[in-house]
Phi, psi and omega in degrees: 000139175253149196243133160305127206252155215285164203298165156314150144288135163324132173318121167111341212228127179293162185260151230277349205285122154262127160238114186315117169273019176259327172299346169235037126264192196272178184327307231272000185269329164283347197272325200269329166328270163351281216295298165303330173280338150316313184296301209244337200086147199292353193276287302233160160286337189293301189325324189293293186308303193274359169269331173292015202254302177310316176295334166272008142259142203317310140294133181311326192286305176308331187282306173318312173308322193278298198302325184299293181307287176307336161318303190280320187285339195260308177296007192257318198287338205239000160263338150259051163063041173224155191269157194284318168295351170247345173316142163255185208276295175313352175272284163319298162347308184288307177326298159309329165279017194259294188315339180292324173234019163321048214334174188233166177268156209214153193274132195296119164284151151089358137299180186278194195279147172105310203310120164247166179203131201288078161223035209261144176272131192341162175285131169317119167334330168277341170247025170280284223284335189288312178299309182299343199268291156331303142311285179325326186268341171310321189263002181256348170279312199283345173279305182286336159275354181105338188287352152216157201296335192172163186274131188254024177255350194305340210248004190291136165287143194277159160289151165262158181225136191275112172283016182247015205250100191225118190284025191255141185312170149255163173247122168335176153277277197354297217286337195300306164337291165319324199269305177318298202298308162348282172339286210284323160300275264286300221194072176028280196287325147318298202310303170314303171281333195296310188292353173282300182275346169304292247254319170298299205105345208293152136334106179339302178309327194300340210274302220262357184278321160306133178278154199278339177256023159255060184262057203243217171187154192177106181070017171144326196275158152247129186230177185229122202275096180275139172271133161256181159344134195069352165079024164272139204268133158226143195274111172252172177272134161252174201254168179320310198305328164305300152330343194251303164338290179304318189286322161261022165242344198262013163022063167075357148349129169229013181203160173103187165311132212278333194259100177229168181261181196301352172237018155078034166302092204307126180303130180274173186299290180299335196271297158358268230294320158305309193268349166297321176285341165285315194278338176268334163287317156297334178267000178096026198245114187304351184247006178342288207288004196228345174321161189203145166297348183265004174279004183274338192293322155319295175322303153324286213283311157351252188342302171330290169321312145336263211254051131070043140293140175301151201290331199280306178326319162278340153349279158326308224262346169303323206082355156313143148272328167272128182285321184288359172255356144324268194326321148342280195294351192268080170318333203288342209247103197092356212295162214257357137001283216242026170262178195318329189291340198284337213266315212268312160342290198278341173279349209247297181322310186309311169320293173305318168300339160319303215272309194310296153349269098052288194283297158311317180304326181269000000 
């Protein structure tokens, strides 16, 4: 017998098929949806509002940050007994001075996977300032669909931040060197991202978000689309030495994730960040245990800059919009090479021996 497919609606009449529109948002915005709803129940409005806030934003990474950041802000709020929609400026206030020496959560080692605990050292001014901004933008959304009268993050002071000012280390060409050559005993697939992240520049996420058959080529080049900030996609070039590297671990592959782990699982951010560091303590790199993928992106724009690419070029080739968030990024700018104590140091040195001399003689 054949079944009919159920009739059209009639002009005028809605159709009876309901489809949820939190199914197309994206995780991290149903997950903190959940999470809140656990919380305040499915009637309260914050769930809705604040996965929908999430969901608008463009990047994955920005949506993580946020959902981390309103976490902490929701729970500061409900341990002193105000639902986050009724919060006020004298609130928001506090909030800010809390973060200032709050410890922050650090991932429990030899705990289970997941586990965090505040024992992390407070936030740093740029992520003081990342937190009140988030907050802000939760409430400037929640104002603009209506749901509270206004942000009450508007008037708060932001911490100041040194824009010339970045915690991430730098690296020698040498120590970078040492580190490349590391990679390449360790491993295929080390060789490969260290050299990926040296010779491109790119964000880590940008690295590790790619399939191996977004792999392409134009004009000569082969290139790779890393999406940057804000989620617009740009094509960089890999130069041979990367390329050669990429082509031998990836042994004829031609699908999955460009990175994977051994069960071919997409290698994650934390699994990085733990083998970066293994790989900087074999190569001898005094700052090994604290290191980050972003000091080879440092390292790129330096090193660029180094061998006189025009300042707009690394620019381009960073995915910056701004030349001062280059310039960030430009180690060679304070570099302790050439400062003043070394100068004042060796006129000084020259003296004593002078003076030393001087003495002996008499």
């Amino acid at each position: 017998m054949t079944t009919l497919p159920a009739p059209r609606p009639a002009p005028g009449e809605l159709s009876t098929a309901r489809h949820d529109p939190r199914d197309d948002w994206p995780d991290e915005a149903r997950a903190l949806r959940d999470d809140l709803a656990d919380i305040y129940g499915v009637d309260d409005p914050l769930p809705d509002v604040a996965g929908a806030w999430i969901g608008r934003q463009k990047s994955s990474n920005t949506r993580k940050a946020y959902a981390r950041r309103f976490r902490a802000w929701e729970a500061y709020a409900r341990s002193a007994g105000v639902h986050p929609l009724q919060a006020k400026l004298p609130l928001a206030d506090a909030y800010a001075r809390h973060i200032e020496t709050a410890p922050t959560l650090v991932r429990v080692k030899g705990a289970r996977r997941g586990e965090i605990a505040p024992t992390g050292e407070p936030l740093k001014p740029s992520g003081q300032a990342q937190a009140l901004s988030a907050a802000g933008s939760f409430y400037g959304y929640a104002a603009r669909i209506g749901v509270v009268p206004s942000d009450p993050f508007a008037a708060v002071k932001r911490p100041e931040i040194d824009p010339d000012h970045s915690s991430t280390e730098g690296l020698t060409q040498d120590e970078t060197a040492r580190l490349l050559a590391t990679a390449r005993d360790w491993s295929p697939r080390s060789y490969a991202l260290v050299a990926l992240l040296y010779l491109l520049g790119p964000r880590v996420d940008e690295v590790l978000a790619l399939d191996v058959d977004q792999l392409g080529y134009d004009r000569g080049h082969r290139t790779l689309p890393l999406r940057r900030k804000g989620g617009r996609v740009q094509a960089v070039p890999v130069p041979p030495l990367a390329l050669d590297a990429l082509m031998t671990y990836l042994e004829g592959r031609t699908d999955g994730p460009l990175f994977t782990t051994g069960t071919g699982r997409r290698w994650s951010e934390p699994e990085v960040w733990k083998h970066l560091r293994v790989l900087a303590r074999q190569a001898g790199i005094p700052q090994a245990d604290s290191i980050k993928p972003h000091a080879l992106r440092h390292g790129f724009i330096t090193d660029g800059l180094d061998a006189g690419v025009p300042l707009h070029e690394m620019q381009d080739a960073a995915g910056h919009r701004d030349p001062r968030t280059t310039q960030r990024y430009n180690r060679r700018r304070g570099r302790l090479d050439g400062h003043p104590t070394y100068t004042v140091a060796a006129a000084m040195a020259e003296r004593l021996e002078h003076h030393q001399a001087q003495e002996e003689r008499a």
